[in-house]
N, C-alpha and C positions, 0 to 999 in steps of 0.2 A: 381480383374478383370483387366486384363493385355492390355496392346494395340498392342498386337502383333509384335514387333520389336524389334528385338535386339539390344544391344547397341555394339555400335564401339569400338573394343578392342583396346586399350592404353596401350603403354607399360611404363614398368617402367619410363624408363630413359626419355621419353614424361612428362610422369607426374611430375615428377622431374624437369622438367624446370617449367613445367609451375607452380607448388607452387614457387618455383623461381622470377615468374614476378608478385604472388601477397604479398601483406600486408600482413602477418598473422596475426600480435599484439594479439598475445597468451603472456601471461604474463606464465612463466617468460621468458626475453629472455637470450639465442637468439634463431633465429628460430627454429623450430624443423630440425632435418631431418628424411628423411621417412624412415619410419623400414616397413609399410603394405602398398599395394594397392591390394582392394579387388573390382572387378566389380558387381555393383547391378541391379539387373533387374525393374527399373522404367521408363517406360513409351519409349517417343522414343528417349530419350538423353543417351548420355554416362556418368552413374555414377559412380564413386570411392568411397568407403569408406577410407578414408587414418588416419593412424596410424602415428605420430611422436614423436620423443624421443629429447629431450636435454632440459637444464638447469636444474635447482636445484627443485626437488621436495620432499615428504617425505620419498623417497627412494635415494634421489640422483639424482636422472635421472626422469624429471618429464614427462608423455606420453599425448599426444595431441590427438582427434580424432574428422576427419570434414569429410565433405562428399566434392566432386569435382562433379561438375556439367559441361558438355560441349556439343558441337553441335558433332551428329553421323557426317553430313555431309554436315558441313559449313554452312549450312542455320542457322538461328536464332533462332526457333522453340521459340520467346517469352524470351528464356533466360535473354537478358538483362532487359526485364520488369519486369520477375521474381525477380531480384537480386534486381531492385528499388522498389517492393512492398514490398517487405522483410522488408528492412530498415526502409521503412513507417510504417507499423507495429510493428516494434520495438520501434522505435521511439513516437508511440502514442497512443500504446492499447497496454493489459496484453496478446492478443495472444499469446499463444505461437508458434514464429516461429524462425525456426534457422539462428542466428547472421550471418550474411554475412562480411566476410574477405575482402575479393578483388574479382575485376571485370577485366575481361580482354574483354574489346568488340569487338577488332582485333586485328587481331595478322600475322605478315607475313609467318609464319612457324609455328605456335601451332597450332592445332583445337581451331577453334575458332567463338565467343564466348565463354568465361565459367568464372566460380567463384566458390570460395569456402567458405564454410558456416560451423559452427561451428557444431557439433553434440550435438542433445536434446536424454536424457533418455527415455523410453520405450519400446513399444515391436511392432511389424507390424504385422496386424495384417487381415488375407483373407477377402477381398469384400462381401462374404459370409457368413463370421461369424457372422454378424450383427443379426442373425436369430436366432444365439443361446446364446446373452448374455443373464443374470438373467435378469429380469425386473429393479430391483433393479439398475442393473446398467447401463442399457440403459437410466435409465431415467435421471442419472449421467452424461452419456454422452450427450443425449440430451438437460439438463436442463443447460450446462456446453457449447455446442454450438450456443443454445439460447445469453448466453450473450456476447461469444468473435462475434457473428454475429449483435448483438446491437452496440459494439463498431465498429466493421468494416463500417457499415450503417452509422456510426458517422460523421466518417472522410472527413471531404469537400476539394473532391477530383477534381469531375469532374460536367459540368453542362451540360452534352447528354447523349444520351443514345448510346452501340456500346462494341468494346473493348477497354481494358485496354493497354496502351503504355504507353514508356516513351519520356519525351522530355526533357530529361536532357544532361550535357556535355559527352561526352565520355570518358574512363576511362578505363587506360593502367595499373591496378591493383591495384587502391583504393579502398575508398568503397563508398557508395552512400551516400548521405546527406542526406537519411531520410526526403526529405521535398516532402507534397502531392502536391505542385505545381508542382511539377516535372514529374507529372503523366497527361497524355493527355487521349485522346478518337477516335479509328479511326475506320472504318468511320465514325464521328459524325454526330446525330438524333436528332432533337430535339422532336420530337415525336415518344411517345414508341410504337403505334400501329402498325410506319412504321417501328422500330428497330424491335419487334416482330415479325412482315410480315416476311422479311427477316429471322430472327432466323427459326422461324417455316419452313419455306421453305425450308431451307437446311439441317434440320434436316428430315423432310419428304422426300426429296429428298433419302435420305440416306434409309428411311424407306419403300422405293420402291422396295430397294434390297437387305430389310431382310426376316427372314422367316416368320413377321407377314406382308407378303405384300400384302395379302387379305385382310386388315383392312383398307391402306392406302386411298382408292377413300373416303371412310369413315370419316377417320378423315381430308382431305384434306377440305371436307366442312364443317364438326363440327367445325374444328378449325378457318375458317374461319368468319365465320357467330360468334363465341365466339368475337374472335378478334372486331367485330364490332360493339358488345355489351358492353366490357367493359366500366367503368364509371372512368371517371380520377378527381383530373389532378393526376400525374405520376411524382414523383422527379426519378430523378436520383441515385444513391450511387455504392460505390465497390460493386460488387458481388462475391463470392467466386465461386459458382456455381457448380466446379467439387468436389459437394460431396460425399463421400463412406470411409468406415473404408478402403480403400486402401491409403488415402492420409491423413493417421493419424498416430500418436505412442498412444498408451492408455498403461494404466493397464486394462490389459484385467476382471480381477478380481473386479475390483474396477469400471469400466468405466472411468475413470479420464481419459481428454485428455492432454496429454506431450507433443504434437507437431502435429503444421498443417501444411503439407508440398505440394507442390504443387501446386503454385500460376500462373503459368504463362497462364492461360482461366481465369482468371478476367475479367469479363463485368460490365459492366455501365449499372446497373438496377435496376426497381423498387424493394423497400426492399420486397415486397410480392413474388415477382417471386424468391427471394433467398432464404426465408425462406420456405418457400411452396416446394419448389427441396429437401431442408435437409429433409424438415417432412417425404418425400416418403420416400427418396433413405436410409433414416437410422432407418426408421420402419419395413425394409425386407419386406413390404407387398408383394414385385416380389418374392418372395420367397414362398408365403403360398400356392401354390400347392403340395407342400412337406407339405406328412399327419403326421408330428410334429411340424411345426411351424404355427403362428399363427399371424394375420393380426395387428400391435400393432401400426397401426398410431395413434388412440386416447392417446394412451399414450406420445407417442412422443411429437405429438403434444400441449398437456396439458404442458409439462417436457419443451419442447422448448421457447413457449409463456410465461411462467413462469420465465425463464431464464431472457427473452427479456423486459422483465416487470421490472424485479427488475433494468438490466441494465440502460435500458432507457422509462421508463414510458412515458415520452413525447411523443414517435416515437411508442407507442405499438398498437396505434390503427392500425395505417399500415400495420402493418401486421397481425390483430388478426382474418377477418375476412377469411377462406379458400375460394381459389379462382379455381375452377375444372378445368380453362384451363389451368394453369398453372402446376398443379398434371398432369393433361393430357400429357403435354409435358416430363415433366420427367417419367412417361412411355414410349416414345416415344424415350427416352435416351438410356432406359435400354431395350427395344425392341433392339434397333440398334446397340448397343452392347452383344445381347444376345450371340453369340458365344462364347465370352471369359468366361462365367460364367461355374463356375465348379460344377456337381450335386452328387451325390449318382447315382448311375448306373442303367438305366431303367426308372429313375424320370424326365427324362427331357421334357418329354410329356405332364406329368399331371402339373408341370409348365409354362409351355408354354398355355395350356389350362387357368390354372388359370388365368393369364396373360390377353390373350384373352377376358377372360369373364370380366376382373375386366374394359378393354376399354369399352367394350360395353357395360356396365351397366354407366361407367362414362356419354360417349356421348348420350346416350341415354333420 
């Protein structure tokens, strides 16, 4: 599931400076220099796959390969957040996310923001396919997200609720120090009902003018009245939040996940509201109006909790009990992004239908 934008074509010789103004510390040296630049279609940033060649490897010439992250245009879209979560997570969970090189957070003449980041093995893998791995390996993945979302929950980062920032020094092509102090909260909440208010809002907002916007006067006061009932208190933690096999490398065969990619919508929230978002969005249940796939939250959810338990037993009551407004919301994601979703031809109706009913039965 795509976001609709295209990335801002970079030319060579562009790109080439800018590996230029970062670190690379690719062993061996010296630097590489670039043999590929390939543009990838993620999200709304301009990425590169880049290809480099030099020093001594088992052939002689040993090859490099990182991905280049930058601003389509000039705004920040998170980047530099991105780049300081990265390193936090390297630095202190087995997640696997790709090693970040250098950071360029301005620049008078590059596009800018960007950084570049090491490249992780695997395979990417459609939004959609979620619906048709084996069970077997869903629950691999699942059971496998359970625990790098244990350690992320871990991590004493932030003490509001809101998004993810950085407040660290700036950085003309280093790399980030890895420390979760470095990581702020804007605009900080200290309570989650009023960070959720807000979340909810702008997400309904949005769901006013999609095409389930028959539904929204509906869940405007479901969710509301929800909201008012939750029972706290409410810690704060990272949230990953933007779940979907779109922002993953797996074996697809295996479920094993190689790489979590895509950090810069980190919010500061309660660990149930991020576990609760993975259990939907990677159980395909938006998908079971398609008469072969099948509604596999239970399992997910068992495979996940499972994960989270072994990881961090202390923190698993947190999250053990399902929370409907929170599932509610993450239908609410995937309502508003239903355009980009790609179907089998003809099917998009009896999906959508599904969809439909699975709200109403929720709020109901």
């Amino acid at each position: 599931m795509g976001d609709g934008q295209a990335a801002q074509e970079l030319s060579k010789s562009t790109i080439e400076e800018m590996l230029r103004s970062v670190e690379w510390e690719w062993e061996p040296e010296p630097k590489p220099e670039l043999v590929e630049a390939t543009a990838v279609e993620r999200g709304f940033c301009s990425v590169y796959r880049i290809i480099g060649s030099g020093g001594e490897g088992a052939d002689g010439n040993a090859t490099r390969e990182g991905y280049l992250k930058a601003t389509p245009d000039g705004q920040t879209w998170s980047i530099p957040t991105e780049s300081r979560i990265q390193a936090v997570l390297n630095a202190h969970t087995s997640i696997p996310v790709p090693p970040v090189c250098g950071v360029v957070d301005d620049h008078d003449s590059l596009p800018s923001p960007f950084y570049l980041m090491r490249a992780l093995s695997g395979e990417e893998v459609a939004y959609e396919r979620v619906c048709r791995l084996e069970d077997a390996s869903l629950r691999r993945l699942a059971r496998e997200t359970g625990e790098y979302l244990a350690e992320l929950h871990a991590i004493s980062a932030v003490d509001r609720f809101g998004h993810v920032r950085h407040d660290g020094p700036e950085l003309v092509g280093g790399q980030p120090a890895g420390d979760p102090a470095t990581l702020t909260v804007e605009p900080p909440r200290e309570a989650w009902p009023t960070a959720l208010r807000n979340y909810a809002d702008r997400e309904l907002d949005r769901h006013a003018d999609s095409r389930f916007s028959d539904l929204t006067p509906e869940l405007r006061r479901w969710v509301e009245t929800a909201i008012d009932e939750l029972d706290g208190p409410f810690d704060p933690v990272l949230g990953r939040n933007d779940h979907g096999l779109h922002n993953l490398l797996i074996d697809p065969e295996t479920g094993e996940i190689t790489a979590m990619l895509d950090w810069g919508y980190t919010l500061a929230v309660p660990a149930a509201f991020d576990l609760e978002f993975a259990v939907y969005l990677y159980s395909g249940a938006f998908l079971a109006g398609l008469p072969d796939v099948s509604d596999r939250r239970p399992l997910v959810r068992d495979a996940m909790l499972s994960g989270y338990r072994e990881t961090a037993p202390d923190r698993a009551e947190d999250v053990s009990a399902p929370e409907p407004l929170y599932e509610a919301l993450a239908m609410v994601r995937v309502m508003n992004d239903f355009r980009h979703l790609e179907f089998p031809d003809g099917a998009e109706t009896a999906v959508m239908d599904r969809i439909s009913a699975d709200v109403r039965t929720r709020i109901d």
